[in-house]
C-alpha positions, 0 to 999 in steps of 0.5 A, a space after each residue: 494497451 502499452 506493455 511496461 516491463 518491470 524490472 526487479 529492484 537490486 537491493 544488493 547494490 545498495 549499503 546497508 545505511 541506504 536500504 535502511 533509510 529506505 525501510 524508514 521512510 516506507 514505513 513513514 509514508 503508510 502512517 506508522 506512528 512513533 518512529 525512531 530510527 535506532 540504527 542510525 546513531 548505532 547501539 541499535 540493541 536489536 532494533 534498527 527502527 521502531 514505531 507504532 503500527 496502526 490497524 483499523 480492526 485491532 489495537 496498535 502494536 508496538 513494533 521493532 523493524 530489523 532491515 537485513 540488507 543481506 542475502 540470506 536471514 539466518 535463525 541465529 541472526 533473527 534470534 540474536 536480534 530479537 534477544 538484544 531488543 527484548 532486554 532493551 529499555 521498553 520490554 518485549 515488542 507486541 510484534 517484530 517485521 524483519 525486512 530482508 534483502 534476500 529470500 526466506 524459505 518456509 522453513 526459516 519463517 517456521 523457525 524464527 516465528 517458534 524462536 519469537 514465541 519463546 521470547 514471547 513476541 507475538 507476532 512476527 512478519 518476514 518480507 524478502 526482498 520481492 515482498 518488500 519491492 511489492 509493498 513498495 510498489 503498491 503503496 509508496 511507489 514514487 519512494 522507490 522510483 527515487 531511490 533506484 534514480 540515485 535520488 539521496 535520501 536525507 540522513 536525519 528522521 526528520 527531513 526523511 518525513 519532509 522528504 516522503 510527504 508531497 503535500 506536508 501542508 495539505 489539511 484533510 479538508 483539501 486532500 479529500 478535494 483532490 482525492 474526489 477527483 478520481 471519482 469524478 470518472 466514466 467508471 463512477 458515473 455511466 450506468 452498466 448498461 450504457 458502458 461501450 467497454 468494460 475493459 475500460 472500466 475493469 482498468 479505471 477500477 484498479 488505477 482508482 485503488 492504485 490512486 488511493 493507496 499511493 498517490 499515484 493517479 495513472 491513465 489506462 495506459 500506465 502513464 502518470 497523470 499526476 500526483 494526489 494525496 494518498 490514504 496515508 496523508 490523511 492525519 485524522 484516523 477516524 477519516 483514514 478508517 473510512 478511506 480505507 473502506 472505500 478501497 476495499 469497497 472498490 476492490 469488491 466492486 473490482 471482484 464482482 466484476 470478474 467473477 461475473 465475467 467468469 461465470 459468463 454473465 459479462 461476456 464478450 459481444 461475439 463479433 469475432 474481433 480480438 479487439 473489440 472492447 464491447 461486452 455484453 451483460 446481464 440486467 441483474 449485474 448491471 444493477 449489482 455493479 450500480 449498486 455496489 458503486 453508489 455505495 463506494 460513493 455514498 462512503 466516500 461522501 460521508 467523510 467529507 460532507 463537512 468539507 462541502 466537497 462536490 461529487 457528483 
């Protein structure tokens, strides 16, 4: 397999205008819903973006997003911020996310999180630079290649949604018909116990998560096949629940896998060859990983039976 080095993103070569465009339209691409820009007209009062953030297991939250293209997050600046956007028109947040350029101790997160209690904020999320860079990459990776390529992001909200959507006039119907197509693979269909390289198939598994979540769909080599409809275009919320499943659902399938690798019921063929991609398993992990992915297609299907898409 290729090795590809990832180098980390410099966001101080970037203004503070630039990085915010940049947080915006991250957060446009995961689904938040009402999203404002504040920062953008000035006059923010503590609050350079706001939105609603979605969550399948627990009610939506009314969040502010504070971008801190700075190196260090200091208390007083995260306390300062979340006071102005307390007494801002529409009232205490249920959360606050800041989203920092630099790194925040343990310590500074204890601190802002107690400072947020005080102002009754519920809940707050700290990304630094490296967590926000992961994010990125694992669910809105081509926004972050166009950036660092120097490509401009357009200035108003709403050409930033035109600019982070590949497929704005996709229905739901259409997009599951292409995100099928990941599915319609070796790794859904072969039975364990034919499978000539289980490396092969660990690796299909996490192209497939990677596939779901960004739209990135990706050869085994970490070459670009091509681009699909993400989780996050999907606009029904009810379809969007279970597509949700489904990843975490592969990524179970995932977790069988290599705990039976390490308790030693997949191991390798024993031929001695650094190489050699066969590897020998049990009857009882062979139905185990059948069954856990005939139910990874079985909920797949149960979205889309309406949009008569064919999997096999």
């Amino acid at each position: 397999m290729a090795t590809v080095t990832v180098s980390p993103i410099h966001f101080e070569d970037y203004s503070g205008l630039q990085f915010e465009r940049l947080v915006f339209a991250y957060h446009v691409r995961v689904g938040w819903r009402n999203l404002i820009w504040h920062g953008q007209s000035g006059g923010d009062q503590g609050r350079d973006i706001s939105g609603i953030e979605p969550f399948d297991d627990q009610p939506s939250r009314k969040t502010i997003i504070q971008c801190a293209n700075r190196g260090t997050l200091t208390l007083a600046k995260a306390k300062g911020d979340m006071s102005k956007a307390v007494k801002a028109t529409g009232g205490t947040p249920d959360a606050f996310r800041f989203v920092s350029r630099g790194a925040v101790s343990d310590t500074g997160r204890t601190r802002i999180e107690q400072a947020a209690a005080a102002l009754g904020i519920a809940h707050v999320t700290i990304w630094s630079g490296v967590e926000f860079e992961e994010n990125l990459r694992l669910r809105a990776e081509y926004l972050l290649h166009r950036f660092v390529q120097g490509v401009e992001f357009p200035d108003a909200e709403t050409a930033i949604h035109k600019f982070v959507d590949d497929f704005p006039e996709l229905s739901d119907g259409d997009a599951l018909q292409l995100m099928a197509a990941v599915f319609d693979r070796p790794a859904f269909r072969t039975p364990f116990h034919q499978e000539s390289s289980l490396p092969a198939f660990q690796q299909a598994i996490e192209d497939t998560i990677g596939a779901l979540n960004t739209g990135v769909w990706r050869t085994r080599e970490g070459d670009e096949i091509r681009r699909i409809p993400s989780i996050h275009h999907l606009r029904d919320q009810r379809i969007r629940t279970v597509l949700d499943k489904v990843v975490r659902q592969v990524d179970e399938l995932r977790r069988i896998f290599v705990t039976r690798l390490k308790e030693g019921e997949i191991k390798h063929c024993g031929c001695g060859q650094p190489d050699c991609p066969t590897y020998m398993l049990t009857h009882r992990v062979a139905d185990e990983l059948d069954k856990a992915r005939q139910k990874i297609l079985t909920t797949f299907r149960s979205v889309h039976a309406s949009f008569r898409v064919n999997l096999r």
